[in-house]
C-alpha positions in Angstrom: 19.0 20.6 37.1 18.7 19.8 40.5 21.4 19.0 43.5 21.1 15.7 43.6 24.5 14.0 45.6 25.4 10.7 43.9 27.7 8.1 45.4 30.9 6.6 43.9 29.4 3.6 43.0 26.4 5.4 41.0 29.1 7.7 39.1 31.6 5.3 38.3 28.8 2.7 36.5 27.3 6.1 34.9 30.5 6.3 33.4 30.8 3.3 31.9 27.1 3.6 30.9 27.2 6.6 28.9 30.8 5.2 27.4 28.5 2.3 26.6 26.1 4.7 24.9 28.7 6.7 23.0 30.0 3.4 21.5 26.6 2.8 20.6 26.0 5.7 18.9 29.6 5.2 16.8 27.8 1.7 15.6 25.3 3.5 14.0 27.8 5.6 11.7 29.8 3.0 11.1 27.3 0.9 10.0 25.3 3.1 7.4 28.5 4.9 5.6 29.9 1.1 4.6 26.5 1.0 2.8 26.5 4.0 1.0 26.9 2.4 -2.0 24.3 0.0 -1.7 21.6 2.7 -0.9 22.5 5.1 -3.7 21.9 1.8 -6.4 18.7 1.2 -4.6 17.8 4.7 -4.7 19.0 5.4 -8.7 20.9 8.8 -7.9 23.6 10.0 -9.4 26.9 10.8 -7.2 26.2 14.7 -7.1 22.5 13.6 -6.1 23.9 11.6 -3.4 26.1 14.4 -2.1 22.8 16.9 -1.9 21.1 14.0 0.2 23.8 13.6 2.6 24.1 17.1 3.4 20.6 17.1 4.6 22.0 14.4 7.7 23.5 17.6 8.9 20.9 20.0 7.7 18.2 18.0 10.2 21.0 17.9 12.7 21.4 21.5 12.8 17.2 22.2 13.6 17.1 19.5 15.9 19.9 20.0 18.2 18.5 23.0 20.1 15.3 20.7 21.1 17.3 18.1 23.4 17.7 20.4 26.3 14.1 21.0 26.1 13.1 17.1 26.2 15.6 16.5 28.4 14.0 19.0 31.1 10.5 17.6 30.1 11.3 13.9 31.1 15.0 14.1 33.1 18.1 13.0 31.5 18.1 9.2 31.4 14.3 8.7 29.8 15.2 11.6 27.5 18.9 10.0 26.3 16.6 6.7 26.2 14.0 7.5 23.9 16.3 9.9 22.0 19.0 7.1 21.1 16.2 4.6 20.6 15.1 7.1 17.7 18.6 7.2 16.2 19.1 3.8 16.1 16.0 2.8 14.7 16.3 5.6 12.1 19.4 3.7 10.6 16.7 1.8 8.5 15.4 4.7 6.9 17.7 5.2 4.4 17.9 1.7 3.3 14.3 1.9 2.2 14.6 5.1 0.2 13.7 4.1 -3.7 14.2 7.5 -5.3 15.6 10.9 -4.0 12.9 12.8 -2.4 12.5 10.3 0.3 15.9 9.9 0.6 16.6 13.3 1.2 13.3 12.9 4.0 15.1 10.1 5.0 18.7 11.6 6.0 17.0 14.6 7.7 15.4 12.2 10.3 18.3 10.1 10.6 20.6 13.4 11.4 17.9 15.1 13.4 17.7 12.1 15.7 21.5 11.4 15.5 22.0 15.2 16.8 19.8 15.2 19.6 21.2 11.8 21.2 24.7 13.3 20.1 23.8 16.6 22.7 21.9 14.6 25.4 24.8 12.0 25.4 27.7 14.6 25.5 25.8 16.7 28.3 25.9 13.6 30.3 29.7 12.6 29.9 30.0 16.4 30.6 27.8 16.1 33.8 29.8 12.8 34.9 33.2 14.4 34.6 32.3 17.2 37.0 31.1 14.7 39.2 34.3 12.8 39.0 36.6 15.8 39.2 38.8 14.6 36.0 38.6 14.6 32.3 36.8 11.4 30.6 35.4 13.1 27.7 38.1 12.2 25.3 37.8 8.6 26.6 34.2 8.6 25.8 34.9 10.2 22.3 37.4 7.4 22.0 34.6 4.7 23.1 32.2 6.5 20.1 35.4 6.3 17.3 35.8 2.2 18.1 31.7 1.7 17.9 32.4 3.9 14.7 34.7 1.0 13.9 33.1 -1.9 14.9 30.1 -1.2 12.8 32.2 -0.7 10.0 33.5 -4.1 10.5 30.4 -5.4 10.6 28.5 -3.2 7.7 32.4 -4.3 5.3 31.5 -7.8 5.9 27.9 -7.9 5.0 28.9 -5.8 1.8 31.2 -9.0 1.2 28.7 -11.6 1.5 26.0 -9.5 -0.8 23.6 -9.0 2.0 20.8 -6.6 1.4 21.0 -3.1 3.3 17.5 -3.5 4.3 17.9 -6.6 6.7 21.3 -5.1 7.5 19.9 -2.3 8.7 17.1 -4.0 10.3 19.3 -6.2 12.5 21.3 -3.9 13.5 19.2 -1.3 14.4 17.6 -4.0 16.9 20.6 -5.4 18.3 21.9 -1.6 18.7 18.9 -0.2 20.3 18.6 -2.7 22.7 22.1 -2.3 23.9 21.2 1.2 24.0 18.3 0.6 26.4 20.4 -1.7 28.7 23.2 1.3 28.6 20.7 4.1 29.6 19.8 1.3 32.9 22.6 2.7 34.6 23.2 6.7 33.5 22.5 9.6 36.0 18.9 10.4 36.3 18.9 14.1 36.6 15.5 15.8 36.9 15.0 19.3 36.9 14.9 22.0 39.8 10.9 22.6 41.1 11.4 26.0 40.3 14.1 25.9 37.2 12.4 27.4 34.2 12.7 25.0 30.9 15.3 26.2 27.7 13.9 27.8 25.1 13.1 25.3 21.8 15.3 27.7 19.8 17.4 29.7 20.6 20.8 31.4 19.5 24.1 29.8 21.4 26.2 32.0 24.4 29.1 34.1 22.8 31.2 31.7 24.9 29.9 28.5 23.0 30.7 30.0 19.8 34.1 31.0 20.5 34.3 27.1 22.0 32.8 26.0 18.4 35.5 28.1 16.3 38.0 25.8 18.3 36.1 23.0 17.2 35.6 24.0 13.7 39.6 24.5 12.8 39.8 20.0 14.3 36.7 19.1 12.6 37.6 20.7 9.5 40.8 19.2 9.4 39.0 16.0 10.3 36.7 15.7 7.7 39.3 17.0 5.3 41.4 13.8 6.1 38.9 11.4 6.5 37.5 12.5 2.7 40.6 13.3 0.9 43.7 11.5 2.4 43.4 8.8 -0.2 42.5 10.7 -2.8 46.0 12.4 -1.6 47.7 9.4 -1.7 46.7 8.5 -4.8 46.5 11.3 -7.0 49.5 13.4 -5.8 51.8 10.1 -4.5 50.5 7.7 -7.2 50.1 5.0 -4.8 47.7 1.6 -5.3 44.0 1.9 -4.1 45.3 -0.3 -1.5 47.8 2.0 0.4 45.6 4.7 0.0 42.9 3.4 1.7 44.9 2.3 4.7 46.0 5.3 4.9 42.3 6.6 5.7 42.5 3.8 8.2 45.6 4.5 9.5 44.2 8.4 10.7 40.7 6.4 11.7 42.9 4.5 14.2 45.4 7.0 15.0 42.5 8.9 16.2 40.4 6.4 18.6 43.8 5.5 20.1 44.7 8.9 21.2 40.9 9.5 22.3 41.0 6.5 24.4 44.5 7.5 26.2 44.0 10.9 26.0 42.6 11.8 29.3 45.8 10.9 30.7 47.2 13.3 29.0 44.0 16.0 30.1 44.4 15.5 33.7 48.2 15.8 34.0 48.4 19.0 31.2 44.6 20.5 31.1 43.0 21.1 28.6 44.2 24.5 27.1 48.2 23.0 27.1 47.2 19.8 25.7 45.0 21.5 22.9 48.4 24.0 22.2 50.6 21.4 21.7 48.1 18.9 19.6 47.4 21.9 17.1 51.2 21.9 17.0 51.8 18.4 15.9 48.3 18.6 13.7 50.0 21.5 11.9 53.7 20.0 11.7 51.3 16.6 10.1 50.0 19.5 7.5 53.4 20.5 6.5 54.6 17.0 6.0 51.6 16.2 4.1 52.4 19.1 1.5 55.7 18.9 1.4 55.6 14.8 0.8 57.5 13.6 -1.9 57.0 9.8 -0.9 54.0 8.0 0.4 55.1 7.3 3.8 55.8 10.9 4.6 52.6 11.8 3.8 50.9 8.8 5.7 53.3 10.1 8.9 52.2 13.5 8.1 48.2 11.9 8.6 48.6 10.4 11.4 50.3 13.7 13.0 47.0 15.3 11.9 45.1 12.3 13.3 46.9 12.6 17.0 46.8 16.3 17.0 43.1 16.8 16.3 41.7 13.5 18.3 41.3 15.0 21.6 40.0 18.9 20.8 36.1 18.2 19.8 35.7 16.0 23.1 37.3 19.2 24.9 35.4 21.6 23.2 31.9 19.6 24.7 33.2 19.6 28.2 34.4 23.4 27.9 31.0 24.1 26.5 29.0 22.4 29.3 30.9 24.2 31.8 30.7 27.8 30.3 27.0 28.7 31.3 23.7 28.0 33.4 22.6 25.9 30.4 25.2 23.2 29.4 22.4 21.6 26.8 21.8 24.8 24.8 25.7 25.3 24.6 26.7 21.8 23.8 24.1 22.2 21.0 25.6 25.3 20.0 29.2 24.0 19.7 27.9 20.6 18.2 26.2 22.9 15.4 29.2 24.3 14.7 31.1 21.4 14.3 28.7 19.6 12.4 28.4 22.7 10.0 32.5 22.4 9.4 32.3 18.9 8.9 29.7 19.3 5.9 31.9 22.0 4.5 35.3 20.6 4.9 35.2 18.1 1.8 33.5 20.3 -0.5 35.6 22.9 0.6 38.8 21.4 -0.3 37.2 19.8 -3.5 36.6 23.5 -4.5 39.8 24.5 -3.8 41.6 21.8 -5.5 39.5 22.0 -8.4 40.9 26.0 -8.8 44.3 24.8 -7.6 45.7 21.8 -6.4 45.0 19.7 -3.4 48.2 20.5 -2.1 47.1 24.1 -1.5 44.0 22.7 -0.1 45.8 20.7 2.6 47.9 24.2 3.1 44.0 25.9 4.5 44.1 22.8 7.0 47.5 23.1 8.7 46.7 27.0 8.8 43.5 26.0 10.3 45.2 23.6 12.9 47.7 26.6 14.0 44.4 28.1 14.9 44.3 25.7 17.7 47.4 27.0 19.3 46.1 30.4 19.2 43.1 30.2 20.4 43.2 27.0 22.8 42.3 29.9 25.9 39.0 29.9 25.3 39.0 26.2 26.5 40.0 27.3 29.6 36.0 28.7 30.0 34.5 27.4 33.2 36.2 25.5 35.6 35.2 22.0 37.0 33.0 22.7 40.0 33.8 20.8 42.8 32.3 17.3 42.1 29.2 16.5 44.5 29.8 12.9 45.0 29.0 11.2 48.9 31.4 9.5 50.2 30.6 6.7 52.4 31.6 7.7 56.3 33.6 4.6 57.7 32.0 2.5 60.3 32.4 3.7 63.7 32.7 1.1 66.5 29.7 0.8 69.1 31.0 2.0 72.4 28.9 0.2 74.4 30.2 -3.4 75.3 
């Protein structure tokens, strides 16, 4: 991209735009996964049918990821996050109108090749920020995404109450999202390329450094989506707890999670990035122990939310590490973000599989293993450090010397 010097004022209201955009893009997911239900009945497919469909959310994800460097160079970053979230959120109607399988297979491949593209043209912005600013933000911003995550939930578990139909769920939702979207994007960073800058390749394999960045990401989203998919199940197979607790206790990491997003650029700033990692894979794998070693609910529900604060702030790190670690932040962020989509579609049937042979508590034994992978390989975090940010500052007015 091209050296273009940004005031204070223009970085600091691009910060709160792309947070803006972030939360945005959480709506979306947490508005289509309370309506899951809904759209396997309309669609008549079984629960294994529904599991194949899903997996082709991260399957478009994966092919379309690469691409967003390549649009962003071909329109500049904020008419190329515009058009690209616009897609995602409008895509959140497609699976509503799915009536049999094949189309909602079609379905979940556009809505997770547009949800991957936004997700890498929106994180290579917060990265892009941050430098500017000379501090971390990109927990925060991961932070902003988890409460959008939560607010649409809200709003998709009470129109699941009152019986309404996905389809006009979906519809208004998608238009009230995209058109905060548009009024976010108002106020980003409009980087354009360099005259002479050459554009990324549409495919092309990741640096070696993203994908030692991505194995860091892997071991937190595995343990992520391991959590998010099984805690209850935990609770209420192995604890014999009421539907009731067990579901809060999904909620309870859900939380756990946005809260230590949200404060944990604090934490970033005064540690970096490579300490704080260490010591969050060291509570995530002291929550592991306590969850298979729980002989009462509450134990295991502490041991969750362990997990939960351990993990929360390592994905958001891994994005900023990857931006930083090469000429081409885009293709690296994608590479990472493929990675960590690819361990969060494994992770659930991956500890299904394994509790199916054995028990879940063995399963939950590969996560805390994966979470000491954290402290052992947090270094690689250390890839790149934040150039000196390339912000004006406003000279103070000098008096006129002449009476």
């Amino acid at each position: 991209m091209s050296e273009v010097v940004f005031d204070q004022v223009e970085v600091k209201r691009a910060r709160y735009a792309v947070a803006a955009v972030f939360a945005v893009h959480g709506a979306v997911t947490g508005s289509f996964a309370t309506r899951v239900p809904w759209i396997q009945d309309h669609a008549s497919v079984s629960a294994g049918q529904l599991g194949f469909a899903l997996a082709f959310t991260a399957f478009g994800a994966s092919c379309s990821m690469p691409l967003a460097g390549r649009i962003t160079h071909r329109f500049g970053s904020r008419a190329a996050l515009r058009g690209l979230l616009s897609l995602w959120t409008l895509a959140l109607v497609l699976p509503s109108l799915a009536p049999n399988l094949y189309t909602l297979c079609l379905a979940m491949f556009a809505y997770g090749a547009t949800a991957g593209m936004a997700d890498v043209a929106m994180n290579a912005l917060g990265v892009e920020v941050e430098r500017l600013l000379g501090k971390s933000i990109m927990s925060g911003l991961h932070g902003m995404w988890s409460a959008g995550a939560l607010i649409g939930s809200a709003a998709g578990t009470l129109a699941a109450h009152l019986g309404a139909d996905a389809r006009l769920h979906f519809a208004l939702a998608a238009a009230a999202l995209t058109v905060l979207g548009v009024l976010a994007c108002r106020w980003v960073l409009d980087l354009q390329p360099a005259e002479d800058e050459e554009p990324p390749p549409r495919f092309a394999l990741p640096p070696r450094s993203a994908l030692l960045i991505g194995a860091v990401g892997f071991c937190a989203v595995f343990a992520e989506g391991a959590s998010l998919d099984w805690s209850a199940v935990y609770l209420r197979d192995r604890m014999d707890t009421s539907a009731g607790l067990a579901a809060a206790c999904t909620t309870g990491f859900m939380l756990t999670m946005a809260l230590a997003r949200l404060v944990g650029d604090a934490v970033v700033n005064r540690f970096g990035s490579v300490r704080t990692v260490r010591v969050g894979g060291v509570l995530a794998a002291a929550g592991g122990l306590l969850i298979v070693v729980a002989d009462h609910p509450a134990v295991a529900m502490g041991g969750f939310a362990l997990m939960g604060l351990g993990i929360a702030v390592v994905v958001p790190l891994c994005f900023a590490a990857a931006g930083r670690s090469g000429p081409n932040p885009s293709l690296a962020i994608a590479g990472v973000a493929t990675i960590t989509y690819t361990s969060g579609l494994i992770a659930p049937s991956a500890i299904g599989g394994i509790a199916q042979a054995t028990s879940l508590m063995v399963s939950f034994g590969l996560v805390t293993v994966l979470a000491c992978g954290l402290v052992v390989f947090a270094g690689v975090l250390r890839a790149g450090d934040r150039d000196r940010p390339k912000v004006s500052r406003r000279p103070a007015a000098v008096p006129d010397p002449r009476p």
